[in-house]
C-alpha positions as CSV (number, residue, x, y, z in Angstrom):
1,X,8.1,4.0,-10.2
2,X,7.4,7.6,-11.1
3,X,9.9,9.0,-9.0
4,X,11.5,12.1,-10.8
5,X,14.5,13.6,-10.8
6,X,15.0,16.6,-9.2
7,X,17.3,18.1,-11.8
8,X,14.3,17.4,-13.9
9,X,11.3,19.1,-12.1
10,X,13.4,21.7,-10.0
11,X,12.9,24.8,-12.7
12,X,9.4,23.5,-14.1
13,X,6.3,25.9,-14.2
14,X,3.0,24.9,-13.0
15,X,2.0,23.9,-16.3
16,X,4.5,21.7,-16.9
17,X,4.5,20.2,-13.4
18,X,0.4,19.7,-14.3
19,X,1.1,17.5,-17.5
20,X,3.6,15.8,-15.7
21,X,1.1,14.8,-13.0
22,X,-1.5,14.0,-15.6
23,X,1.4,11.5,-17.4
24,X,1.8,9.9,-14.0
25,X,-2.1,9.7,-13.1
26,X,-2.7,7.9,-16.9
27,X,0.2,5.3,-16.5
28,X,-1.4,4.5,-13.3
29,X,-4.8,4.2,-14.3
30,X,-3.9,2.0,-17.4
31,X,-1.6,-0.2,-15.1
32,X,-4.3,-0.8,-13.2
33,X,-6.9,-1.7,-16.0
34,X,-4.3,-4.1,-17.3
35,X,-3.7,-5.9,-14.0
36,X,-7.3,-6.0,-13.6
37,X,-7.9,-7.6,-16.6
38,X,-5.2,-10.2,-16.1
39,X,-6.7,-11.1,-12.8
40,X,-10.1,-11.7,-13.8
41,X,-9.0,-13.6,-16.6
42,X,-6.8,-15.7,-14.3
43,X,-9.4,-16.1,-11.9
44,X,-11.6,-17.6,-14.8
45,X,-9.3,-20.1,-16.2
46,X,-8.8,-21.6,-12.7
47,X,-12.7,-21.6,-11.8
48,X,-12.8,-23.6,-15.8
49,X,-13.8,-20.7,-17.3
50,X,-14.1,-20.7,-21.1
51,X,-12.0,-17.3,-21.3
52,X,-9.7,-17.1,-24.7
53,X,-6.6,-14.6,-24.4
């Protein structure tokens, strides 16, 4: 998914390479929360869980 281009990353400085990286590791992170979330609220409904979405 976060594949970049290497016309796009090929003349980048460190710093820019860094925010890049900390783009990439956010995404992730807040993918991950939302998956999570829909998992355990899945996982309640089917076990009769009172969970409202």
């Amino acid at each position: 998914m976060h594949g970049l281009p290497w016309d796009l990353v090929k003349n980048t400085t460190r710093d820019q390479q860094r925010l890049l990286w900390e783009i990439i590791q956010r995404d992730q992170k807040d993918k991950f929360e939302f998956e999570n979330a829909s998992t355990m609220v899945g996982v309640a409904k089917a076990l009769g869980g009172g969970v409202k979405t």
